[in-house]
C-alpha positions as CSV (number, residue, x, y, z in Angstrom):
1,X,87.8,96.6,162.8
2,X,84.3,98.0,162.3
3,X,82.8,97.6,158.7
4,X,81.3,99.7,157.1
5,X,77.9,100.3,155.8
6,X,77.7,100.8,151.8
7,X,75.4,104.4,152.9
8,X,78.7,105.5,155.1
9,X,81.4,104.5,152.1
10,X,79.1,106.0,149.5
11,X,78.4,109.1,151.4
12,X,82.9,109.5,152.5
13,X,83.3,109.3,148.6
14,X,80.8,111.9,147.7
15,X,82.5,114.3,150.2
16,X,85.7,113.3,148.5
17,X,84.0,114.2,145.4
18,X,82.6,117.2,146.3
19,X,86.0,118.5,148.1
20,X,88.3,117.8,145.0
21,X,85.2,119.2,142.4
22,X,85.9,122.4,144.5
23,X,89.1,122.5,144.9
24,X,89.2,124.1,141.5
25,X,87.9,127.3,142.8
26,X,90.4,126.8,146.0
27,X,93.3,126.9,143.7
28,X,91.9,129.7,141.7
29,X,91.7,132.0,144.8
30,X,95.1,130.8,146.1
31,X,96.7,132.2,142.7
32,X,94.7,135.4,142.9
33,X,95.9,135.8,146.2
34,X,99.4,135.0,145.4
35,X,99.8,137.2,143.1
36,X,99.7,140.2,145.3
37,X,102.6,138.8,146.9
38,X,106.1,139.0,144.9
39,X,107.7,135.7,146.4
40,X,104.7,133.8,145.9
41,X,104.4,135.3,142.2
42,X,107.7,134.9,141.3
43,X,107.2,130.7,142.5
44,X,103.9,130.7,140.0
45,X,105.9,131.9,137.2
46,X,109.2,129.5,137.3
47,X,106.5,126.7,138.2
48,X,103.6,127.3,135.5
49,X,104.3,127.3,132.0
50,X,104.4,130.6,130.3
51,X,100.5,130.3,128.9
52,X,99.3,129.3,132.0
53,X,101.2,132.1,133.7
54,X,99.8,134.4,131.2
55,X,96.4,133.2,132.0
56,X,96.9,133.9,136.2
57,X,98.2,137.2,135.9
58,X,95.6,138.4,133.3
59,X,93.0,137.3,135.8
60,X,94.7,138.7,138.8
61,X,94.0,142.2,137.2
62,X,90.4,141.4,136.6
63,X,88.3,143.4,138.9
64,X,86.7,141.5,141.5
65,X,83.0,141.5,139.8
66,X,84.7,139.7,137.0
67,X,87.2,137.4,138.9
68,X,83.4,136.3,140.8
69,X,81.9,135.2,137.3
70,X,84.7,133.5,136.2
71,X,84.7,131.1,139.1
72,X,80.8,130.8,138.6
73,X,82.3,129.6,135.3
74,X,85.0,126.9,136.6
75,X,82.8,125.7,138.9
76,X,80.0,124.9,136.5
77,X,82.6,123.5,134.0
78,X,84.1,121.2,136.3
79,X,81.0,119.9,137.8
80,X,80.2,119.2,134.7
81,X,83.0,117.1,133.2
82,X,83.1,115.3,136.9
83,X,79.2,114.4,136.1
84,X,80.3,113.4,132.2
85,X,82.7,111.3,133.7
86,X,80.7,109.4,136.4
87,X,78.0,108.6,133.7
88,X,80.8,107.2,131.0
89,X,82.4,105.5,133.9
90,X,78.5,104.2,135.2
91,X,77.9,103.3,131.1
92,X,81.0,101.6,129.9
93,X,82.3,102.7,127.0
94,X,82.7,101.2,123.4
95,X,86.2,100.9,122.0
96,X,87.4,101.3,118.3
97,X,87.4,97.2,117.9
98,X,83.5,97.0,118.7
99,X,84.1,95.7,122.4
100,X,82.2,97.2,125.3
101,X,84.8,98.0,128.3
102,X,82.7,98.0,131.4
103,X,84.2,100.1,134.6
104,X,83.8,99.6,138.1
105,X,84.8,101.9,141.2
106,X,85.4,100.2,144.4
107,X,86.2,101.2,147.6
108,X,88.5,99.2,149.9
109,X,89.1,99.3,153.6
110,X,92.5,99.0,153.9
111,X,92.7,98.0,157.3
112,X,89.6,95.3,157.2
113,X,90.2,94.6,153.2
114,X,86.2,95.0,152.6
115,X,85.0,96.0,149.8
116,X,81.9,98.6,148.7
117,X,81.5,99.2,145.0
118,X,80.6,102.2,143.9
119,X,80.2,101.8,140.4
120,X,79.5,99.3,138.0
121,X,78.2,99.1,134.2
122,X,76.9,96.0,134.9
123,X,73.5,95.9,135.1
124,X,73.5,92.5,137.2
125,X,74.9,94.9,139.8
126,X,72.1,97.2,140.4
127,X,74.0,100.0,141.7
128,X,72.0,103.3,141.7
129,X,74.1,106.0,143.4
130,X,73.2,109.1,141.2
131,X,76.2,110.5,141.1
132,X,75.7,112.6,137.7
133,X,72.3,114.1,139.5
134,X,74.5,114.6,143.2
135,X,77.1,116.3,141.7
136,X,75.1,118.7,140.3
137,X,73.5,119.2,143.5
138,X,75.7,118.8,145.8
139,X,79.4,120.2,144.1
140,X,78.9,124.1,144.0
141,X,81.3,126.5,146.0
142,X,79.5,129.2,144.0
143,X,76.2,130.7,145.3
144,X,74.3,131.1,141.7
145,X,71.1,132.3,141.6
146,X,68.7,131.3,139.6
């Protein structure tokens, strides 16, 4: 088995990364879709809860104009708590007794069993992916203009 380089794990993550960071506005269009569909509706409402059912047919009637900022919204939001998240991750975090808990992300080849991590709070590591700066680069399905 070939092993791979920490440049080719790093960059199969990051499209991991960006895919599921999307998929938020994948699932938003799915339901907007499905809801001009009575079989697919009818499955959204006896598998969401009743708020969250609310919340999908509300924004089906949207107009279109509207339905397009909202995802500018999602999208921003999510990138956003998926950039939060890699820096407390890339931090460590302090816990109510005064400890420090220190996280680490790595990546394991199932068939050769090696090992790339991705992320560690440990400076002795010196891992510098920048993924708080990458995800905001890199994690938009929306086309905003500045």
């Amino acid at each position: 088995m070939q092993e791979r380089s920490y440049q080719e794990v790093l960059d199969f993550f990051r499209e991991v990364l960006k895919e599921e960071i999307g998929s938020a506005i994948y699932f938003f269009n799915s339901d907007m879709d499905d809801m001009n569909n009575e079989k697919q509706k009818k499955f959204i409402k006896s598998t969401y809860s009743k708020n969250q059912y609310e919340a999908v047919e509300w924004a089906s009637s949207l107009e279109k104009k509207v339905q397009e900022k909202l995802k500018i919204l999602f999208q921003f939001y999510t990138s956003d708590a998926f950039r939060y998240f890699f820096r407390r991750l890339e931090e460590g975090e302090n816990i109510k007794q005064g400890e420090r808990i220190n996280f680490e992300l790595t990546a394991i080849n199932e068939n050769t069993g090696q090992r790339t991590k991705l992320i560690s709070a440990n400076p002795d590591d010196n891992i510098d992916n920048n993924f708080q700066e990458w995800i905001m680069e890199n994690c938009s399905e929306i086309n905003n203009e500045k």
